[in-house]
Short mmCIF file of the C-alpha atoms (twelve columns), coordinates in Angstrom:
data_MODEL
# 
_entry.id   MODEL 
# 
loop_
_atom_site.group_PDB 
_atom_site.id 
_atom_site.type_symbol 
_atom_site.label_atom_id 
_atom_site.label_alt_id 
_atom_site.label_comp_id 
_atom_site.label_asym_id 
_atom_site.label_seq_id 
_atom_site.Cartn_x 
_atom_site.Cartn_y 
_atom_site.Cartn_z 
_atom_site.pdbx_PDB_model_num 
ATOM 1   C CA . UNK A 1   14.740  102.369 111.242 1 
ATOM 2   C CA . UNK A 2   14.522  98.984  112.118 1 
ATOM 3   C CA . UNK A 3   18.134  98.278  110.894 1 
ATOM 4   C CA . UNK A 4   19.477  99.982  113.428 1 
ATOM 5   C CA . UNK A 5   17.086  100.537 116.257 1 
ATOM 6   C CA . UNK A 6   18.663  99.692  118.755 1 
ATOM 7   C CA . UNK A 7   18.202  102.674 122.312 1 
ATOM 8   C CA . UNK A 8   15.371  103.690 123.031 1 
ATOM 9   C CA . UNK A 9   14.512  106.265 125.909 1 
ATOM 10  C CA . UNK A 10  11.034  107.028 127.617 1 
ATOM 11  C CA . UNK A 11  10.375  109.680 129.952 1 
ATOM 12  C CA . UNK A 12  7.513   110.953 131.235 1 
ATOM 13  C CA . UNK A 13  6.230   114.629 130.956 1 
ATOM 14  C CA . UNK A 14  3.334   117.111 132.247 1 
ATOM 15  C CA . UNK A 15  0.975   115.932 134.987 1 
ATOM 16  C CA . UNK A 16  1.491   113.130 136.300 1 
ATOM 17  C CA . UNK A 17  -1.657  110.324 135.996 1 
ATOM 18  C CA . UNK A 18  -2.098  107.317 137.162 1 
ATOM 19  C CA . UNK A 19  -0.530  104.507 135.493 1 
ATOM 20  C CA . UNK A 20  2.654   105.996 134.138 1 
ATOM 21  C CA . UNK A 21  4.283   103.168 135.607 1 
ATOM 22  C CA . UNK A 22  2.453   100.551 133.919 1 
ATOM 23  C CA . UNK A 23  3.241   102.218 130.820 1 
ATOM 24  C CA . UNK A 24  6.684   102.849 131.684 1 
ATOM 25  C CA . UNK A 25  7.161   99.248  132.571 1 
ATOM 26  C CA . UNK A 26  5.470   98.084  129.549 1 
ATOM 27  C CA . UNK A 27  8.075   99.914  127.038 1 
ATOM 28  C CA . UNK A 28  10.986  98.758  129.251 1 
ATOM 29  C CA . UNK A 29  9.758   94.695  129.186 1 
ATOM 30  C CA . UNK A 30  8.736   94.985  125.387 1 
ATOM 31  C CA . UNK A 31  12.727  96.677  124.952 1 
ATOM 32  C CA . UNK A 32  13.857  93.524  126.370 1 
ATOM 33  C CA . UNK A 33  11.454  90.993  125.057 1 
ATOM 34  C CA . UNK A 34  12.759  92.473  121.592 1 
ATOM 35  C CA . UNK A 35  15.873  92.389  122.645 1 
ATOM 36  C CA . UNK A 36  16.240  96.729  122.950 1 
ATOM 37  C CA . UNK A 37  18.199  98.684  125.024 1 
ATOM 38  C CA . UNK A 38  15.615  100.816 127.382 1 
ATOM 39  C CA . UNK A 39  16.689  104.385 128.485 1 
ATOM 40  C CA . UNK A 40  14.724  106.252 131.593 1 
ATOM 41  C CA . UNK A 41  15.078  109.848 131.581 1 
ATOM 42  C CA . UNK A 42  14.585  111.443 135.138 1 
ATOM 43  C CA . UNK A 43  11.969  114.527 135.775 1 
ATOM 44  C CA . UNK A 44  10.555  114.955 131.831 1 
ATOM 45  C CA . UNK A 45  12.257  117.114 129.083 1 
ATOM 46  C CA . UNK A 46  14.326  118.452 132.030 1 
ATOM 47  C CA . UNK A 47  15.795  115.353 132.822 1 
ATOM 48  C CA . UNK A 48  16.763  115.490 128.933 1 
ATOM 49  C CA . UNK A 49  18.558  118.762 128.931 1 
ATOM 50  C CA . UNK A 50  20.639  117.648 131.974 1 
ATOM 51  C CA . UNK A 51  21.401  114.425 130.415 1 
ATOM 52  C CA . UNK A 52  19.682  112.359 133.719 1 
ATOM 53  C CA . UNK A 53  19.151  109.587 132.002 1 
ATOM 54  C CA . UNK A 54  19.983  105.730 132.790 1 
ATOM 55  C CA . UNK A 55  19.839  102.163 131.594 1 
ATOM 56  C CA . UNK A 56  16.672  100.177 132.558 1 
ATOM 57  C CA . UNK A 57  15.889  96.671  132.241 1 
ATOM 58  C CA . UNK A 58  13.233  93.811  133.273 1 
ATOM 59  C CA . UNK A 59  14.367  93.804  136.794 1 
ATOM 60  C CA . UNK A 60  14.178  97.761  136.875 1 
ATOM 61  C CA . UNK A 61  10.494  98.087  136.865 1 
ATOM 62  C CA . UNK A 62  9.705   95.454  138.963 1 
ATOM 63  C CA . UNK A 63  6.633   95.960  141.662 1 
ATOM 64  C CA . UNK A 64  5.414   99.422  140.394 1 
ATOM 65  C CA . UNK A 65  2.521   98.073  137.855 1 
ATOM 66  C CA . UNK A 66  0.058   99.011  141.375 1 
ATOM 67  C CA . UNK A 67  1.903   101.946 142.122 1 
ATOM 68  C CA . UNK A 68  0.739   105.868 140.976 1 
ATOM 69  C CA . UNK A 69  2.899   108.845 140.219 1 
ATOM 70  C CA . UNK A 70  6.067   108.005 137.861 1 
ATOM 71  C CA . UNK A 71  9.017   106.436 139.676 1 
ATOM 72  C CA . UNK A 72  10.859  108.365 136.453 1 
ATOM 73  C CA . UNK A 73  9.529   112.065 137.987 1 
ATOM 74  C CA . UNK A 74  7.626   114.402 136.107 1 
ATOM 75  C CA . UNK A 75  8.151   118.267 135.457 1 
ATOM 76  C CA . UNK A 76  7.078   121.255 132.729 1 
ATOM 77  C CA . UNK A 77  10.502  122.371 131.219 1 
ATOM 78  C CA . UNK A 78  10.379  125.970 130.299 1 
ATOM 79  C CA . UNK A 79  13.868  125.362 129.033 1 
ATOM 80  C CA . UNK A 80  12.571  122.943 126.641 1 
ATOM 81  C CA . UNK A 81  10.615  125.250 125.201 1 
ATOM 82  C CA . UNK A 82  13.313  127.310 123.833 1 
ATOM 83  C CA . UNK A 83  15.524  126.049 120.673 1 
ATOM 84  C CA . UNK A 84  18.555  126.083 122.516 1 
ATOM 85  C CA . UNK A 85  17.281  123.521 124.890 1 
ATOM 86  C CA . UNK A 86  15.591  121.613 123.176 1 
ATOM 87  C CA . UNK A 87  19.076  121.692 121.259 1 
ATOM 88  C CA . UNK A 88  21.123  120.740 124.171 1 
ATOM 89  C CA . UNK A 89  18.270  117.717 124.858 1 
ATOM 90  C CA . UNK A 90  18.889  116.630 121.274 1 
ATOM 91  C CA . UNK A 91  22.959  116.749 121.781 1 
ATOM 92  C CA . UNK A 92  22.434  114.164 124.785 1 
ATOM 93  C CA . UNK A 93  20.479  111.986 122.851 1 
ATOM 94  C CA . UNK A 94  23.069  111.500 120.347 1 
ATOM 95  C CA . UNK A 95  25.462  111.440 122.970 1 
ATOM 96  C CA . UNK A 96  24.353  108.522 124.659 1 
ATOM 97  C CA . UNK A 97  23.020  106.993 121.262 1 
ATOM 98  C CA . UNK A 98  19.401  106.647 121.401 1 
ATOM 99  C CA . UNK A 99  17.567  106.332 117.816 1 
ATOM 100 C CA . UNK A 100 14.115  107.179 118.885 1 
ATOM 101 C CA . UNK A 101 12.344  108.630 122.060 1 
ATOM 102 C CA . UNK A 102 8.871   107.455 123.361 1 
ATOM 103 C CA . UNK A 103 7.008   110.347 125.942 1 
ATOM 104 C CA . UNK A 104 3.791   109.601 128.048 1 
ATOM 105 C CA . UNK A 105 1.852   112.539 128.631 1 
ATOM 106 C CA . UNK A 106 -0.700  115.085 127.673 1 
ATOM 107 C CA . UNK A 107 -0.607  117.804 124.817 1 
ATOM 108 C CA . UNK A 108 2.045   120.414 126.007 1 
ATOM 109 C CA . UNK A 109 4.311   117.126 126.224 1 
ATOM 110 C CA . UNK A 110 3.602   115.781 122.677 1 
ATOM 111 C CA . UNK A 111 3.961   119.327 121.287 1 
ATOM 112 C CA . UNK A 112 7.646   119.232 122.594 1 
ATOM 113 C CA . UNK A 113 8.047   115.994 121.109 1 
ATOM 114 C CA . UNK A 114 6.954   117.128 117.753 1 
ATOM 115 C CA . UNK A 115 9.029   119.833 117.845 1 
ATOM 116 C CA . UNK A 116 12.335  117.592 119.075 1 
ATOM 117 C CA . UNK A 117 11.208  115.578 115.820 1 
ATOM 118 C CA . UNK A 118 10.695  118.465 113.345 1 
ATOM 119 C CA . UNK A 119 14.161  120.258 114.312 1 
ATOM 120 C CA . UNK A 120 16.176  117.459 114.172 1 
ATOM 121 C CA . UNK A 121 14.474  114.619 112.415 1 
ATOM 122 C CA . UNK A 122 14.459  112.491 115.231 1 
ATOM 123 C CA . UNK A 123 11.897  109.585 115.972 1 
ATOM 124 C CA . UNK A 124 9.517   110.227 118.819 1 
ATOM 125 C CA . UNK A 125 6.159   107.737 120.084 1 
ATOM 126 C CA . UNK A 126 3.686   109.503 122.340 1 
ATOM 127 C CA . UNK A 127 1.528   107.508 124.528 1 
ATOM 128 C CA . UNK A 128 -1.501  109.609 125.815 1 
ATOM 129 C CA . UNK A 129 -1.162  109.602 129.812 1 
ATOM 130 C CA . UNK A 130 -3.572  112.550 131.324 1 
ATOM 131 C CA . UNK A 131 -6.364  112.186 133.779 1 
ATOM 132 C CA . UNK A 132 -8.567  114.343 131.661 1 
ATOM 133 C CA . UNK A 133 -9.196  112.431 128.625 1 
ATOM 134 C CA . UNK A 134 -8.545  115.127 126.284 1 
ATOM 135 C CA . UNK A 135 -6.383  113.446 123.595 1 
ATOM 136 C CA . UNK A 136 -7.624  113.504 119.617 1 
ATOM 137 C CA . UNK A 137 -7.304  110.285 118.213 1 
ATOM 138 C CA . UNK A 138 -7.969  108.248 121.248 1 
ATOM 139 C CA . UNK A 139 -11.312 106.604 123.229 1 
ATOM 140 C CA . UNK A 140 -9.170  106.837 126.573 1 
ATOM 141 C CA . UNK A 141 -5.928  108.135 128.060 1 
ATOM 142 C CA . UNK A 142 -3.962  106.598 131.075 1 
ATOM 143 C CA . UNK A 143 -4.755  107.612 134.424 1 
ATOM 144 C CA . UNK A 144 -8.583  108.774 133.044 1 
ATOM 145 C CA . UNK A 145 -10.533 105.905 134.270 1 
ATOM 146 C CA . UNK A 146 -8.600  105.566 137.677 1 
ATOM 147 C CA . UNK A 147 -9.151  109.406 138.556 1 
ATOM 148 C CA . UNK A 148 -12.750 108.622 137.124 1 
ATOM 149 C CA . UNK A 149 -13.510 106.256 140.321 1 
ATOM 150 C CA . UNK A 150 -11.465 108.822 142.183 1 
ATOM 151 C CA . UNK A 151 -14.216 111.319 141.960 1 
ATOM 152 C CA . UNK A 152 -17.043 109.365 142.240 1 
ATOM 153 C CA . UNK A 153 -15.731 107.418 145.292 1 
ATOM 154 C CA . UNK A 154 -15.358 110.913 146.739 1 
ATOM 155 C CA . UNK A 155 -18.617 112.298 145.931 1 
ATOM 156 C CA . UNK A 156 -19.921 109.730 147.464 1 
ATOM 157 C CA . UNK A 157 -19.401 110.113 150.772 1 
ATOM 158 C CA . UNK A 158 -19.606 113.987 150.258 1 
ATOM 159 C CA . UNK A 159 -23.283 113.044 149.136 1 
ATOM 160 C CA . UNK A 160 -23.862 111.149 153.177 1 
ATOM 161 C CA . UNK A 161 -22.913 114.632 154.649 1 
ATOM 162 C CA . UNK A 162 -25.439 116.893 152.132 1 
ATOM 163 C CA . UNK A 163 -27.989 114.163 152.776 1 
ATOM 164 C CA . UNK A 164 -27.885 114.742 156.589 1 
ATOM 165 C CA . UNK A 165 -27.593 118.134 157.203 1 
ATOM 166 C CA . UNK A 166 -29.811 119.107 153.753 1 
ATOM 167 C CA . UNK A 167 -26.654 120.797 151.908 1 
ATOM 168 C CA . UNK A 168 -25.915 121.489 148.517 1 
ATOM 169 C CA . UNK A 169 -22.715 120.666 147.526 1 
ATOM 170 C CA . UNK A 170 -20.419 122.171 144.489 1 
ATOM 171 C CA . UNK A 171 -17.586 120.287 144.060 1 
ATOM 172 C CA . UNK A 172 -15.141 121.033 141.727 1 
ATOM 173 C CA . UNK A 173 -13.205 118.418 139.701 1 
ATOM 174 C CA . UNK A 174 -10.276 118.644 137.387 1 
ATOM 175 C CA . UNK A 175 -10.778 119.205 133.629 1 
ATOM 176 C CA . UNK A 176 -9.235  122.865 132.583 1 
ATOM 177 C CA . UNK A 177 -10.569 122.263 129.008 1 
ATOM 178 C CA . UNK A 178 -12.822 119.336 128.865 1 
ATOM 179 C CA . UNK A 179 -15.661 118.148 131.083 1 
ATOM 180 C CA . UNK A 180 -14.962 114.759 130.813 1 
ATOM 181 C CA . UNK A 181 -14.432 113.461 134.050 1 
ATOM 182 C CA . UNK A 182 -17.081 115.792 135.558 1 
ATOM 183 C CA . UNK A 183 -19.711 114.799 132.921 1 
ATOM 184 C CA . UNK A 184 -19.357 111.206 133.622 1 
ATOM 185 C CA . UNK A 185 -18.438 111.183 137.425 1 
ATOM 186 C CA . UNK A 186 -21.775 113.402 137.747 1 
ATOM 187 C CA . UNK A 187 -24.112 110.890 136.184 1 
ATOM 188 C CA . UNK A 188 -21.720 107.712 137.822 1 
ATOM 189 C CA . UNK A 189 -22.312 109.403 141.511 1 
ATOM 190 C CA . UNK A 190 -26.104 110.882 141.060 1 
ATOM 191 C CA . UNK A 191 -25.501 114.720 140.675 1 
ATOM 192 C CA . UNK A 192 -28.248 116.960 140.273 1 
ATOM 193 C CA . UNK A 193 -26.083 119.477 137.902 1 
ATOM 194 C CA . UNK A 194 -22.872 119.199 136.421 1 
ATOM 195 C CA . UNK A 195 -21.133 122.410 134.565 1 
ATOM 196 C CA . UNK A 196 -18.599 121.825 132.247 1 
ATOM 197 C CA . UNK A 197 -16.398 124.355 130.020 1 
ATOM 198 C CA . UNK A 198 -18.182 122.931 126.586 1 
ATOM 199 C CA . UNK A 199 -21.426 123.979 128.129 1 
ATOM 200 C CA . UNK A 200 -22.334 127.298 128.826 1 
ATOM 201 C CA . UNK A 201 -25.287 126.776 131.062 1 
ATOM 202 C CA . UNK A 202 -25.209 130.033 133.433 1 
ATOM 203 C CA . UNK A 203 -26.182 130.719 136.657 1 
ATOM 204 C CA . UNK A 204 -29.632 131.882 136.082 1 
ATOM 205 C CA . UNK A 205 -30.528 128.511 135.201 1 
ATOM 206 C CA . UNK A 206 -28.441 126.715 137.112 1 
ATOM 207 C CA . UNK A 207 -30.260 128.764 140.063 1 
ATOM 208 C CA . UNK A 208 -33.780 127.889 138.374 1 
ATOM 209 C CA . UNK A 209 -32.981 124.035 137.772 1 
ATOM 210 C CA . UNK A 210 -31.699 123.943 141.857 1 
ATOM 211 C CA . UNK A 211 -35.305 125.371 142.723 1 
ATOM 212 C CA . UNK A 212 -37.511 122.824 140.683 1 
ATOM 213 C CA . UNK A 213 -35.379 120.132 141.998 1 
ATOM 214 C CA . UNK A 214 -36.497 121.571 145.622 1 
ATOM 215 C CA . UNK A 215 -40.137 122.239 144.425 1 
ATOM 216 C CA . UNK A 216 -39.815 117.805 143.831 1 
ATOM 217 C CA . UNK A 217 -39.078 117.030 147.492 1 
ATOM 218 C CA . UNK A 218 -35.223 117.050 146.958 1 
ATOM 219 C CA . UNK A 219 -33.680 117.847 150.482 1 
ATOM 220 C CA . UNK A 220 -29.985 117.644 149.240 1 
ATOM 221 C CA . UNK A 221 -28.295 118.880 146.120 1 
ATOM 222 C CA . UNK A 222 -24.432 117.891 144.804 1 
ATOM 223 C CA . UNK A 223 -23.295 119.797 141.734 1 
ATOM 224 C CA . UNK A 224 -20.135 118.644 140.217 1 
ATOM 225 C CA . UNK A 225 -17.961 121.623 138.059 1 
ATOM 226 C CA . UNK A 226 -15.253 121.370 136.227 1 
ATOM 227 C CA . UNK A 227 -12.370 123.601 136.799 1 
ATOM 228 C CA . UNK A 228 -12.895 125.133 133.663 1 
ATOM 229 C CA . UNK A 229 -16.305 126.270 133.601 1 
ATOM 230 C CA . UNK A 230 -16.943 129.977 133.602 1 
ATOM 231 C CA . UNK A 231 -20.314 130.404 135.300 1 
ATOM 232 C CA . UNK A 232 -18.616 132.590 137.979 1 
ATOM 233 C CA . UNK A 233 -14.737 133.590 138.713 1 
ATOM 234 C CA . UNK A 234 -14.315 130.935 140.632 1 
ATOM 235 C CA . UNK A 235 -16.057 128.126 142.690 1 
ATOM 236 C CA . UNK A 236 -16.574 129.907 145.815 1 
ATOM 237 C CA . UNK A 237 -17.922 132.919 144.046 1 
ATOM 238 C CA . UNK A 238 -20.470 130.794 142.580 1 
ATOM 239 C CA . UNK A 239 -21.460 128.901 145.716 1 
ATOM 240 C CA . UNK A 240 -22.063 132.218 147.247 1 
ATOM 241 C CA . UNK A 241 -24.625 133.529 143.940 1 
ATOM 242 C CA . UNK A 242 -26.395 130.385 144.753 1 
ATOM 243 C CA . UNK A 243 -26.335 130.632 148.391 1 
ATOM 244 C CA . UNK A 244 -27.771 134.292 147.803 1 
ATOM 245 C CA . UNK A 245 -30.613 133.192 145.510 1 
ATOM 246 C CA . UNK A 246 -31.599 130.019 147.064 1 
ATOM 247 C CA . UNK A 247 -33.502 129.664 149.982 1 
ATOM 248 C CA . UNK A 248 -33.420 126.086 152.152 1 
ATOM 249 C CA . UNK A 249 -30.026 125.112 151.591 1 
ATOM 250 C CA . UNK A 250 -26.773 125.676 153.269 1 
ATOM 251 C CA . UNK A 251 -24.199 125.544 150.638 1 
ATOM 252 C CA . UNK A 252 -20.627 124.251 150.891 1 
ATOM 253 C CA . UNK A 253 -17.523 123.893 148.245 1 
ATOM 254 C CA . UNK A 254 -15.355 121.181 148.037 1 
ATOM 255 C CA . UNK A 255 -12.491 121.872 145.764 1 
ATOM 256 C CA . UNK A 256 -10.577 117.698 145.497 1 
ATOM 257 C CA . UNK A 257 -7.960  118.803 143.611 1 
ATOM 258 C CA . UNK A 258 -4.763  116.952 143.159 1 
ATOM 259 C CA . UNK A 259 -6.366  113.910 145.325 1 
ATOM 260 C CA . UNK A 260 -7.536  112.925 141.438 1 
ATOM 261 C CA . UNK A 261 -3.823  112.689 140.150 1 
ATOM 262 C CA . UNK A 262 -2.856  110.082 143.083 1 
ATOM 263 C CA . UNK A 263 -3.368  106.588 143.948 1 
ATOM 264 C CA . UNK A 264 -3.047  103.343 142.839 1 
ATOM 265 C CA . UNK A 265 -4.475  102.549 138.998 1 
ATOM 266 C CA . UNK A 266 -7.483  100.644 138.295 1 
ATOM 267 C CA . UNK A 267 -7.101  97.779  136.806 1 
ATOM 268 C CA . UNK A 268 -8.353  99.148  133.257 1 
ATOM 269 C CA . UNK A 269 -5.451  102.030 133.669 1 
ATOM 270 C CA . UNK A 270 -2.812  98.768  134.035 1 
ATOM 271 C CA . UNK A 271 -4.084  96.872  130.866 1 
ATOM 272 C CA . UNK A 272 -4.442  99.813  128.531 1 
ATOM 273 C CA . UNK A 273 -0.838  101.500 129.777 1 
ATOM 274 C CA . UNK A 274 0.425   98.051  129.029 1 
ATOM 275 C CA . UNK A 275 -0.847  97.867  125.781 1 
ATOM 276 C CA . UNK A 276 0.289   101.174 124.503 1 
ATOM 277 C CA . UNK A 277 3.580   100.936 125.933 1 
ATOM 278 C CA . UNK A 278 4.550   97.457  124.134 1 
ATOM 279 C CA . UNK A 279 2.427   99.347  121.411 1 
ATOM 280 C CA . UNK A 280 4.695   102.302 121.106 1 
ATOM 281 C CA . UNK A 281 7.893   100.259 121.032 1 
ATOM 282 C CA . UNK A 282 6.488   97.538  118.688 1 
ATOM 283 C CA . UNK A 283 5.371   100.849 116.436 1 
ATOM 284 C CA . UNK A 284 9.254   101.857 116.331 1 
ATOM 285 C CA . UNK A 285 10.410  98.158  115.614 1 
ATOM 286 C CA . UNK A 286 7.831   98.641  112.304 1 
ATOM 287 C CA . UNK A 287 9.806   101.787 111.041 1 
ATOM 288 C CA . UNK A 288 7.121   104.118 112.396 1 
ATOM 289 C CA . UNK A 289 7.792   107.558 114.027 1 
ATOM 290 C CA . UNK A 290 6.034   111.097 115.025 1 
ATOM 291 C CA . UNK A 291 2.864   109.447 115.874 1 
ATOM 292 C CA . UNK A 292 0.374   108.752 119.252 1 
ATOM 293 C CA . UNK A 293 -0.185  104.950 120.034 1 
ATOM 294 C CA . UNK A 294 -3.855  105.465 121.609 1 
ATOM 295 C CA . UNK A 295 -7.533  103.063 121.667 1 
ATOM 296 C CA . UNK A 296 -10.055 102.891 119.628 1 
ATOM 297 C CA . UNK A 297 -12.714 100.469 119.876 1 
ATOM 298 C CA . UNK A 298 -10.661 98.407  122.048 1 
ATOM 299 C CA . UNK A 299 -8.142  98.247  119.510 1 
ATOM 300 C CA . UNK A 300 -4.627  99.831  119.479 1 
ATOM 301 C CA . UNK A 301 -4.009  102.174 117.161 1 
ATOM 302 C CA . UNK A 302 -2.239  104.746 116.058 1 
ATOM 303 C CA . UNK A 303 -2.203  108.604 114.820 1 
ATOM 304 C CA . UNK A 304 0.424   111.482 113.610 1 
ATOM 305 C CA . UNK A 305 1.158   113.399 116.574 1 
ATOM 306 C CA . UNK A 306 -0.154  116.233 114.784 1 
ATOM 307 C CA . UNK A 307 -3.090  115.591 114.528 1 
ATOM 308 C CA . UNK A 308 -3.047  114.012 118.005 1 
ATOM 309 C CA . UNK A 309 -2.847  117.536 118.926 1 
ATOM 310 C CA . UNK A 310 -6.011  118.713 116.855 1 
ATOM 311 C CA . UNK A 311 -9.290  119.443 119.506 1 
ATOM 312 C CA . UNK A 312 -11.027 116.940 120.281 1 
ATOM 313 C CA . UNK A 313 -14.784 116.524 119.116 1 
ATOM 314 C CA . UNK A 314 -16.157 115.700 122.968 1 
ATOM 315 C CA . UNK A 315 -19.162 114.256 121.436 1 
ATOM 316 C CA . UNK A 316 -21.050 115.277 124.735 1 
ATOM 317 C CA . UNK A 317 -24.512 115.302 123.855 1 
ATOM 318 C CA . UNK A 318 -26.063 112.078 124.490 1 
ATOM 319 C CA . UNK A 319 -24.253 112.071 127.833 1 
ATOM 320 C CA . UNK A 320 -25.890 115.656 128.940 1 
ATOM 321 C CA . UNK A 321 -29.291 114.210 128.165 1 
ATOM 322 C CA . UNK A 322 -28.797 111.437 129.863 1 
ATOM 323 C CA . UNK A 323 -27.566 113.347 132.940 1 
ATOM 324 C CA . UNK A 324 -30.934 115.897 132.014 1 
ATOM 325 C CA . UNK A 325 -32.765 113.109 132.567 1 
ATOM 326 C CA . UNK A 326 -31.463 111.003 135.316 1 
ATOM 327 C CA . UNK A 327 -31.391 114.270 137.568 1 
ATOM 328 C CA . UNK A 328 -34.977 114.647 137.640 1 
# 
């Protein structure tokens, strides 16, 4: 491939996370350090079937290394998911010559990219970008650590309110599928319970845990859920059980919702978007396709994109005892 690599596009797919710009930037500059031609495609797979796509260069990404979102737009294609556009997608790539494709994003988007690859042999790169850290093959995805401080910045100053009017507070966080950013915000921002969709803990002893805490002089309670956990239907549903079956508490529910997705991105979410952008094109430059640039160990590495899509072993464990045991 390295013969005649010579276009590359990016685009951006799924949720959008904090520091899609970074790693948009980072493929564009590493296109023109190697002397590449750097495609943006507008709003995702989308963006591909309508042929929205334009030249970037150095100059083009300038000033949005601090800035969240993805100046390139972001949106779920149903179309995509059918063959005939996916089809047309792969008829404007050839049209406008690219030889490989690199897209940031979370699972659906990778799955679309191995399926671009597998119909028509083309060369695809995914770079993990998803606030929920749920990537195999990977310590950390881009926008995780940033939505991360999110939380816990938020929880904190939930916490002053429960403190002075002796609430208990459920607040839900993001993480459909993984606990990830609950687990760790919860133990980062002192929570006395966190429920996550790995752990089936139940409301019976959630409701028992919430009245030993109580029994230990606690006047104040925050309990951090992610969106996924099935203790009740819903939040509010659950606040209610526990309002019901605890006595000395008034109990509220703060859902912060897409508040996690936005800002600017820490300074961790800059450096590793940066590396697995110039990552993902030097990958292509080494006659490398169909696979996930992610971290490990600090190092950049890199995985098929199948099994980038395998579940992920959580490894949550050692982090619930710790949060058993730091709750007390």
């Amino acid at each position: 491939m390295t013969e005649k690599l010579k276009n590359i596009a990016v685009l951006t797919s799924g949720g959008d996370a904090p520091g899609m710009n970074a790693a948009i930037r980072a493929v564009v500059r590493a296109c023109s350090f190697y002397d590449l031609n750097c495609f943006g495609v507008y709003k995702g797979y989308e963006g591909l079937i309508n042929n929205e796509m334009e030249p970037l260069n150095a100059r083009s990404v300038r000033n949005i290394i601090n800035k969240g979102g993805t100046f390139l737009k972001s949106a779920r294609s149903k179309a995509f998911m059918t063959s005939e556009g996916r089809k047309k997608a792969h008829g404007n790539l050839i049209a406008n010559q690219i030889d490989a494709l690199i897209v940031i994003g979370g699972d659906g988007s990778f799955t679309g990219a191995l399926k671009l690859s597998e119909e028509f042999d083309f060369p695809v790169i995914g770079i993990p970008g998803t606030i929920d850290n749920d990537i195999n093959g990977t310590d950390y995805t881009i926008g995780y650590d940033t939505a991360l401080n999110t939380v816990v910045e938020a929880i904190d100053k939930i916490r002053d309110t429960a403190s002075s009017h002796n609430r208990l507070f459920l607040i839900e966080v993001m993480g459909r599928d993984a606990g990830d950013i609950a687990l760790n915000a919860g133990i980062g921002a002192g929570a006395e319970e966190i429920l996550i969709p790995e752990e089936d803990m139940g409301i019976d002893r959630l409701i028992d845990s919430l009245k030993k805490s109580k029994k230990t002089g606690k006047t104040s309670s925050i309990i951090v859920v992610a969106e996924g956990d099935k203790s009740g239907k819903n939040i509010f549903e659950l606040g209610e059980h526990v309002e019901q079956h605890l006595d000395g508490y008034e109990v509220r529910v703060s859902v912060l919702g897409h508040i996690q997705r936005g800002g600017a991105p820490s300074c961790y979410d800059r450096v590793l978007a940066s590396k697995l952008g110039v990552g993902a094109v030097e990958a292509l430059l080494e006659g490398k396709r169909d696979i996930m640039i992610g971290i490990v160990h600090k190092d950049v590495t890199s995985i098929p994109l199948k099994q980038a899509l395998e579940k992920r072993d959580h490894q949550h464990d050692r982090l619930i005892k710790v949060a058993d045991i730091t709750s007390v």
